[in-house]
C-alpha positions in Angstrom: 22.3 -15.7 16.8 22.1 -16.7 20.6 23.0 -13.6 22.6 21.9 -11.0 19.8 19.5 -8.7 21.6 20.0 -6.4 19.0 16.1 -4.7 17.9 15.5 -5.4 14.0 15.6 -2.0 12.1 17.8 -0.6 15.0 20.8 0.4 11.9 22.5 3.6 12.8 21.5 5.9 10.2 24.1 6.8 7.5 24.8 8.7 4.3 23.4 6.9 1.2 21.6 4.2 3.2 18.8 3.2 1.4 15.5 3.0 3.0 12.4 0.0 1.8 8.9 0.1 3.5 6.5 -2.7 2.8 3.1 -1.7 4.1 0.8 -4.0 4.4 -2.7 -3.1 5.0 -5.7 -6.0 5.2 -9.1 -5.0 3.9 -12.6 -6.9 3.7 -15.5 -5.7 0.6 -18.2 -5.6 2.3 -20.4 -3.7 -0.6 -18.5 -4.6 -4.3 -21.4 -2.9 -5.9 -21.2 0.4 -3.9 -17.3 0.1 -3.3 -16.7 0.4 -7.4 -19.2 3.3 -7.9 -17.8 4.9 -5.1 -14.1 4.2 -6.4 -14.9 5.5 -10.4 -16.2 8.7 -8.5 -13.3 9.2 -6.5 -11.1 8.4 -9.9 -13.4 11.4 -11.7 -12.3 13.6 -8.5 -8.5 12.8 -8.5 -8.3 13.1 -12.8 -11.1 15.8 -13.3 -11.0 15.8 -17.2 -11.8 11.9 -17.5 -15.4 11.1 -18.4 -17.9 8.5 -16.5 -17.0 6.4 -19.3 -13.2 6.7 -18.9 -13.5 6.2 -15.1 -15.9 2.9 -15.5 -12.8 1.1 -18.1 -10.3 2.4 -15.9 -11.2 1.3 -12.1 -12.5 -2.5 -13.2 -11.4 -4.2 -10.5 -10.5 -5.2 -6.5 -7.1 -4.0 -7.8 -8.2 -0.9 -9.3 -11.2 0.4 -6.7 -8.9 0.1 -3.7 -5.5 2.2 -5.3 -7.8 4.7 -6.7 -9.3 5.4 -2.7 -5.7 5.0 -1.4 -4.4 7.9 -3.5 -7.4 9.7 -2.7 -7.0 9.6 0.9 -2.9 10.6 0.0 -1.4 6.8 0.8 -0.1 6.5 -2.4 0.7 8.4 -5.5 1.3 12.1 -6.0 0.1 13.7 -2.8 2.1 11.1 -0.8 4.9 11.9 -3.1 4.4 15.5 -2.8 4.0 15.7 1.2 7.1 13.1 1.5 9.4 15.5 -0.7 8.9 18.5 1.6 11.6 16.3 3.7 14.5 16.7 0.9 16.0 19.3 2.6 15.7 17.4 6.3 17.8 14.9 4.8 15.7 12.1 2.8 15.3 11.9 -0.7 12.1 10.0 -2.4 12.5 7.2 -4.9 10.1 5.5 -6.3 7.6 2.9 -5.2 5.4 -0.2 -5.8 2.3 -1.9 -4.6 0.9 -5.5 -5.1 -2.7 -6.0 -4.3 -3.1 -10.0 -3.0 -6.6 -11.6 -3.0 -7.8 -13.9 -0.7 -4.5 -13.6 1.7 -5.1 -17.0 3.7 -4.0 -15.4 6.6 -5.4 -11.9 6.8 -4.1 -9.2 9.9 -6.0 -9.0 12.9 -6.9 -5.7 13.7 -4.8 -3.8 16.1 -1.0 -2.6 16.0 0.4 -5.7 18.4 -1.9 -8.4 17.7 0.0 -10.1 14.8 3.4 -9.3 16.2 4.0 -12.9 16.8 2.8 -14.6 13.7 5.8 -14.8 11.8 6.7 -13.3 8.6 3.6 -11.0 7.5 5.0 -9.5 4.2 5.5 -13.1 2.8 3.4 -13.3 0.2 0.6 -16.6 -0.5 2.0 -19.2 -3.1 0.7 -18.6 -6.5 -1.1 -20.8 -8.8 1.7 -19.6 -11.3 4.6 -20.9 -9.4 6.5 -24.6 -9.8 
């Protein structure tokens, strides 16, 4: 709207207001070979009772390789979960949550914090091969 200088995400925070973040993070291989072995030993670290087998039909995949190493390093799963809860009694309650790994994003971020500030809508995900 002309004259709306208003900041995007600028709400006033209120009771029962409900909270979404879409992170997006951009990522290049540049060692599949060394990036999967490295990912199945990381799996063997995070579930310490799975076998080499287990771990090498478990993490298969892009898909697989790169959530295994971001719940290792606490972006995702249970120790994100379990530092994010110590903030209950500040005020903010977890729910749940959900990743989508895309391949080949035509567009992929520039590195740095401002540099894609200006290309439009980020989080919009590529057309799939799937849709009409």
């Amino acid at each position: 709207m002309p004259g709306d200088d208003r900041v995007i995400g600028d709400d006033p925070l209120v009771n029962g207001m409900a909270l979404s973040l879409r992170l997006r993070r951009d990522f290049t291989v540049t060692d599949a070979g060394r990036l999967l072995t490295v990912a199945r030993r990381i799996y063997r670290e995070l579930n310490p009772d799975a076998s080499a087998a287990e771990a090498s039909g478990t993490v298969t995949c892009a898909a697989d390789a790169l959530f295994v190493i971001l719940e290792h390093v606490g972006l995702l799963g249970d120790a994100a979960d379990s530092r994010l809860s110590g903030h209950a009694a500040d005020g903010l309650a977890v729910g749940g949550w959900g990743a989508r790994i895309v391949i080949d994003e035509p567009a992929p971020l520039l590195p740095g914090p401002r540099s894609n500030c200006l290309r439009g809508d980020v989080f919009a995900l590529p057309p799939s091969d799937n849709e009409d």
